[in-house]
C-alpha positions in Angstrom: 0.0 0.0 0.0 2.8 2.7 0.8 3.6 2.6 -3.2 0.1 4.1 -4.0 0.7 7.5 -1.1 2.2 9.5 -3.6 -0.3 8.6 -6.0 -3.1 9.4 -3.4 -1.3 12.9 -3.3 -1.3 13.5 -7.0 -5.0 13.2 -7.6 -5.5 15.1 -4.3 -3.6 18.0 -5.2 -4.3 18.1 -8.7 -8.2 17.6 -7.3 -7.6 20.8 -5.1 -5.9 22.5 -8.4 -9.0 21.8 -10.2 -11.5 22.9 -7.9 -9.7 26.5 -7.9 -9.3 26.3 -11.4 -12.3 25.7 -12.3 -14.5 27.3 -9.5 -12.2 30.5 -10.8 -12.9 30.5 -14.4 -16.6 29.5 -14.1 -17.1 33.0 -11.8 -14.8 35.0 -14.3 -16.5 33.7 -17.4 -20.6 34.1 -16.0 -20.1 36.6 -13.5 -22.1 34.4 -11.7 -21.2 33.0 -8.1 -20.8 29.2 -7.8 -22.9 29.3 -5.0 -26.1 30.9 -7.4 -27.4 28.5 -10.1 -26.3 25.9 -8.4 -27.7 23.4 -10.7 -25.7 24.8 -13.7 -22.1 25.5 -11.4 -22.8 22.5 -9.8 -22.4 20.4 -13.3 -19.6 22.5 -14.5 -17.5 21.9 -11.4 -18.5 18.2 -11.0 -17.7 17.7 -15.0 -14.1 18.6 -14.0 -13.4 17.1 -10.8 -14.7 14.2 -11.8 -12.2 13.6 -14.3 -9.4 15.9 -14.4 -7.7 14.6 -11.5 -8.0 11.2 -12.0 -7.1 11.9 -15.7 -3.9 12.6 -14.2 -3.7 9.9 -11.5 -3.9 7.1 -14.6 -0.9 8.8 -16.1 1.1 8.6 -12.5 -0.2 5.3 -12.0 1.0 4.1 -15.8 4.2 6.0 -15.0 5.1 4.8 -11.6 4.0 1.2 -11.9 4.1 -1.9 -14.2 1.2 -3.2 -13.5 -1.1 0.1 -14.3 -4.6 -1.4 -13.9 -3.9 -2.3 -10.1 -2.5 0.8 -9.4 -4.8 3.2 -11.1 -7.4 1.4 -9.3 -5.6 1.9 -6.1 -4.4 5.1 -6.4 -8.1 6.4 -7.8 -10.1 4.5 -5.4 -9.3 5.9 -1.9 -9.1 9.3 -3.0 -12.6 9.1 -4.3 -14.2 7.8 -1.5 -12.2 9.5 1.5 -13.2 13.0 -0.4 -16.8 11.5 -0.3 -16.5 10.6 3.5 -14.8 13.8 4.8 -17.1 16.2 3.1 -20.1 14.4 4.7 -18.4 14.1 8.1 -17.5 18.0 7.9 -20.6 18.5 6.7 -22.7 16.7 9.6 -20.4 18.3 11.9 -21.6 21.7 10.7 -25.1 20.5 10.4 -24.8 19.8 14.1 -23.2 22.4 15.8 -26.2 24.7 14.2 -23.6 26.2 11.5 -26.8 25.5 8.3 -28.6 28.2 10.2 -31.3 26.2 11.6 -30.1 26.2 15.2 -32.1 23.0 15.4 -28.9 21.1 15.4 -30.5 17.8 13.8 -28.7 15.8 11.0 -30.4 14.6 8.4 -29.3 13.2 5.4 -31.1 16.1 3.3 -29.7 18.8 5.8 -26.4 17.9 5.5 -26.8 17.7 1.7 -28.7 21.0 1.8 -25.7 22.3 3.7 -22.8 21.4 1.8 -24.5 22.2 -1.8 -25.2 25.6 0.0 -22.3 26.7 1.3 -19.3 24.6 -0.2 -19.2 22.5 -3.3 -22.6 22.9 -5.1 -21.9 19.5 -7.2 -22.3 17.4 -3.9 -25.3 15.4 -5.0 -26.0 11.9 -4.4 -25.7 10.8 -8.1 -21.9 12.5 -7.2 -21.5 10.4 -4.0 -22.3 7.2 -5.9 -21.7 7.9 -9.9 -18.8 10.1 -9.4 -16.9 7.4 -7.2 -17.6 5.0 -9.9 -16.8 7.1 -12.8 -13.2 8.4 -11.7 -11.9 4.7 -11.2 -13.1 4.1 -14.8 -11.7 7.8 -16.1 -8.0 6.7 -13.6 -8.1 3.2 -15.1 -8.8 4.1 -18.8 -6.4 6.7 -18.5 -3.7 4.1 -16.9 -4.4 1.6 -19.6 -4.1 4.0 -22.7 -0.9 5.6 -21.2 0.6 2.1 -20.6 -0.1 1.4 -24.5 1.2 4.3 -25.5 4.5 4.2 -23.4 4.7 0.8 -25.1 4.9 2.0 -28.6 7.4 4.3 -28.4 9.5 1.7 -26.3 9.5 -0.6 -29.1 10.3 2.3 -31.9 
């Protein structure tokens, strides 16, 4: 498992990169807050940190390792799901402590949904939680496996 850390840490930071980047250019090309339209930012946002990172990942992971489709699998896989499981955690926290501005303090699933499409990352939706884990293996793998070809030809050459 220690071989796939620095792979975790290339798909997180590129992840964070991402977010920036695209949270950033969405704002400057609308003029619209990602926290308005949520719907529309939401997809926009979700569309690139859904695959951009793990985009990237597959390439580290065809890079770093021979065997590509274990590691792409590895190094996409934990990233995806901790992300999932720390926003929700944070987000019940919140929820909690009375930070959604209901003071009631009760955590529901569609509070702390509510809350973090509100006030963090408006893509947070549970087709995200569940697709969007699936999905960046698939983008990481793909990504591993046409890398890995690639690398291939121009060994032979």
């Amino acid at each position: 498992m220690g071989r796939y850390v620095p792979g975790w840490f290339v798909v997180t930071a590129v992840y964070f990169l991402t977010l920036y980047g695209a949270a950033t250019s969405y704002t400057a090309i609308t003029n619209i807050p990602i926290d308005h339209q949520r719907d529309q930012s939401g997809l926009v946002l979700g569309m690139f940190v859904v695959t951009v990172p793990y985009l990237v990942g597959g390439i580290y992971a065809a890079i770093a390792d021979s065997r590509s489709i274990r590691s792409a699998f590895w190094v996409s896989i934990v990233p995806a799901i901790s992300e999932k499981i720390l926003v929700l955690l944070i987000g019940a926290a919140f929820v909690a402590g009375g930070g959604d501005g209901g003071g009631d303090g009760i955590v529901t699933w569609e509070s702390v949904i509510g809350f973090i499409r509100a006030e963090a990352i408006p893509y947070f939706t549970p087709f995200y939680i569940v697709a969007g884990s699936v999905f960046s293996v698939l983008v990481c793998i793909g990504s591993a496996v046409l890398t890995g070809k690639r690398r291939s030809v121009y060994r032979q050459t």
